[in-house]
C-alpha positions, -999 to 999 in steps of 0.1 A, spaced: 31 -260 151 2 -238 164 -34 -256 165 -60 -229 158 -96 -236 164 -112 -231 125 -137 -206 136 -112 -182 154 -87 -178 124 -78 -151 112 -90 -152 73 -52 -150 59 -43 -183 78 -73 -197 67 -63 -187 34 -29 -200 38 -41 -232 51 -72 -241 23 -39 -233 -4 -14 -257 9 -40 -284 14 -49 -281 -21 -14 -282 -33 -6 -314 -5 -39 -331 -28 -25 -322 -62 11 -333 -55 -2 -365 -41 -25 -370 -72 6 -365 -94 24 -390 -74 50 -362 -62 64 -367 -25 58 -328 -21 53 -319 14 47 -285 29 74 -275 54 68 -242 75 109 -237 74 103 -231 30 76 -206 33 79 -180 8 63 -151 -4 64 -140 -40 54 -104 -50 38 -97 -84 55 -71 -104 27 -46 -93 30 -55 -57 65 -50 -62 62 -12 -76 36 -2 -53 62 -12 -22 87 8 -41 67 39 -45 56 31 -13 94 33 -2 101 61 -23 74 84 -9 86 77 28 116 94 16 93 129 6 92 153 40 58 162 48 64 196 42 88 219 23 104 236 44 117 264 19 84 273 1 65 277 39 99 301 45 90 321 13 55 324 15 56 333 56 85 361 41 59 372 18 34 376 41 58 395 64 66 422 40 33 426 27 38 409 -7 17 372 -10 -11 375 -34 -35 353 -33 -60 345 -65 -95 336 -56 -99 322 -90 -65 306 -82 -81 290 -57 -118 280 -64 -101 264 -95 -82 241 -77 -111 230 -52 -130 220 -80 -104 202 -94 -96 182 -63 -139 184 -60 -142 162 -94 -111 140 -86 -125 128 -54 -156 122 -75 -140 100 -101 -118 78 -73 
């Protein structure tokens, strides 16, 4: 087992450490033998935590960029034939404008 000195830990093992001396204190209080061994650690994910990693998974799975609407706009631009909208445009940078403003 690593000894840490209190003031240097890092705020999760701190964490970690205040939660399994209250649980050592309530088991005792119950009269439980409970005791905390480092070899039945074990995380549990929330539901939420679980869908976010998922997502979080998923989205790793997205390439950065799409390839075949880059080829068909730089074939447009080639030949002449891309538009672009200026309303198009400042309608969407006010959109992400007010978005940004809400998160």
């Amino acid at each position: 087992m690593i000894n840490f000195i209190e003031r240097n830990r890092p705020a999760d093992v701190k964490a970690y450490t205040s939660q399994a001396s209250r649980l050592k204190g309530k088991e005792k209080a119950s009269g439980n033998n409970f005791t905390l061994d480092s070899s039945e650690d074990r995380v549990l994910l929330s539901p939420m935590a679980k869908e976010i990693q998922m997502a979080k998974n998923w989205l790793q799975t997205i390439p950065d960029v799409r390839v075949e609407k880059v080829t068909e706009i730089k074939n447009q631009i080639a030949q002449g034939a891309y538009q672009i909208s200026s309303e198009r445009i400042a309608h969407r940078m006010m959109g992400e404008s007010l978005l940004n403003e809400m998160l």
